[in-house]
C-alpha positions in Angstrom: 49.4 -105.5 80.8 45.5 -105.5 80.6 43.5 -103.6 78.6 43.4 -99.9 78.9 40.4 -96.9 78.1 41.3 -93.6 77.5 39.5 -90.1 76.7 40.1 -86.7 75.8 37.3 -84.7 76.6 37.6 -81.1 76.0 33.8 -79.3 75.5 35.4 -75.8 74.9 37.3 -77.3 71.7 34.3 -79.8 70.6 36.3 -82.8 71.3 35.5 -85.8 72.6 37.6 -88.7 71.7 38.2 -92.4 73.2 41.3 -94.7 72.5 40.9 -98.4 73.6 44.0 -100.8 73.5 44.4 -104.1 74.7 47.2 -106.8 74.5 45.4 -110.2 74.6 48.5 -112.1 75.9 48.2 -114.5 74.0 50.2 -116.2 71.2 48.1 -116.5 67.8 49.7 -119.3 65.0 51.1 -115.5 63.5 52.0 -114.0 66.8 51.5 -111.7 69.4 48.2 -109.0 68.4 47.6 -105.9 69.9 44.5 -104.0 69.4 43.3 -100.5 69.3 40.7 -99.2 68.9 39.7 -95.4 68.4 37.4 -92.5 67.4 35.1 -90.1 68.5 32.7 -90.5 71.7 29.2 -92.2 70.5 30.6 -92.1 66.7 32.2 -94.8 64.6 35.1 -96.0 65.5 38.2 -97.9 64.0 39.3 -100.7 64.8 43.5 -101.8 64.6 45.1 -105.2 64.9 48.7 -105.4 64.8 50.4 -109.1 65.0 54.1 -109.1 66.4 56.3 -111.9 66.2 57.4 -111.4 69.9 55.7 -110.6 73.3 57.9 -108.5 74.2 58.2 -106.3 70.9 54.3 -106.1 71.6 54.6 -104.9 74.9 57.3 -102.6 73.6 54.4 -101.2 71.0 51.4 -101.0 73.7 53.6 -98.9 76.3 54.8 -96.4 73.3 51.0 -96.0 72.4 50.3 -95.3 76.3 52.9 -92.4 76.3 51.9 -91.4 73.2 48.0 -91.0 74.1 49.4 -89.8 77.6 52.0 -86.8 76.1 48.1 -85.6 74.5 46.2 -85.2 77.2 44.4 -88.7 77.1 43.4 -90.0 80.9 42.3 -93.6 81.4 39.0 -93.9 83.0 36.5 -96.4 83.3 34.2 -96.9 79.9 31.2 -95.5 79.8 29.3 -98.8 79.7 30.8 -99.8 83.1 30.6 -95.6 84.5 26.4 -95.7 83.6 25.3 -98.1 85.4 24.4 -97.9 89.7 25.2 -101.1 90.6 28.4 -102.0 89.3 31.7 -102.5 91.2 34.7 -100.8 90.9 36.9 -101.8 88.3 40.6 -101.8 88.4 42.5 -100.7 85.7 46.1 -101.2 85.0 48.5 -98.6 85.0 51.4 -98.5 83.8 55.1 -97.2 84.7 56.3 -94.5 81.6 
């Protein structure tokens, strides 16, 4: 599964939030890592690496995040590095079955 960008933007509740996860696919000498990272829009954000000893157990993690961030509201979109600019080409983002 490629890497996936979410928001929740909500102006009337002051929220603007962003949740980033990717699964590398690729087998470190400890495992399998999976990485999120999250925070607020333009803010600080932190930053999450969690190593599992199968690929499959880290799939199994990345798809319960995905219907966790999707159960509150979260849509994926493109990032806003890639949304700003005129010229750029569409970019396909995975989705995934829940």
């Amino acid at each position: 599964m490629p890497s996936v960008y979410l928001e929740k933007v909500m102006p009337e509740n002051n929220m603007k939030r962003f949740y980033f996860i990717s699964d590398e696919r690729q087998h470190t000498f400890v495992g399998y890592p999976v990485t999120i990272i999250f925070g607020r829009i333009f803010e600080r954000a932190t930053f999450v690496t969690k190593i599992f000893p199968s690929e499959a157990m880290a799939t199994r993690y990345l798809r319960k995040q995905l219907r966790i961030r999707h159960r509150h509201n979260y849509s994926v979109v493109r990032p806003r590095y890639l949304r700003d600019r005129q010229d750029s080409k569409p970019v396909q983002l995975g989705l995934f079955p829940f």
